[in-house]
N, C-alpha and C positions, 0 to 999 in steps of 0.2 A: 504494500500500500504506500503510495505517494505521501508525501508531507502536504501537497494541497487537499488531497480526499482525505486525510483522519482531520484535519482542522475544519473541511464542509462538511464530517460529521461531527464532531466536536460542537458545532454553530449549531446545526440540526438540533443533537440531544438537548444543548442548555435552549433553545427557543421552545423546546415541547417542554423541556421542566417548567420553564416561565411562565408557559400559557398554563398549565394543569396546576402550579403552585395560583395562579392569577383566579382559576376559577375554583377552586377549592377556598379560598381566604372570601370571595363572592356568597357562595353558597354557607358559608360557615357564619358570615357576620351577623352580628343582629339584625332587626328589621329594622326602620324608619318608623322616629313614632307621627302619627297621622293625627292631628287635631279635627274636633266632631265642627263641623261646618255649620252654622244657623241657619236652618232652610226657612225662606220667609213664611211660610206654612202652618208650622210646627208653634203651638200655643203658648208653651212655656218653658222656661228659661234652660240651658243646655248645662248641665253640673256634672262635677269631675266622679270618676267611678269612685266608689270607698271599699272601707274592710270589709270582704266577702264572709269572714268571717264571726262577723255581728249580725243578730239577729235583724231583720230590716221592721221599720216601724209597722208596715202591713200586714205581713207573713203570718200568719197561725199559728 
């Protein structure tokens, strides 16, 4: 093997490592967080989620 072909594979492998380390750190990160939109519609006021773990003032 020549010294130009193991360096265009050399290039090859690290660009396939790059892309696969590129979408692997894509699909690993957190998501975006998304603020709730006020739809002109919607009667009353838009409030923040709370602890799922207290009972809610309605519930049974």
């Amino acid at each position: 093997m020549t010294r130009r072909k193991f360096i265009q594979k050399l290039i090859k492998a690290g660009s396939a490592i790059l892309v696969g380390t590129s979408w692997l750190a894509k699909k690993a990160a957190p998501r975006k967080f998304v603020r709730a939109v006020r739809l002109g519609k919607y009667p009353g006021p838009v409030r923040p989620l709370r602890d799922i773990s207290e009972q809610g003032k309605w519930s049974g």
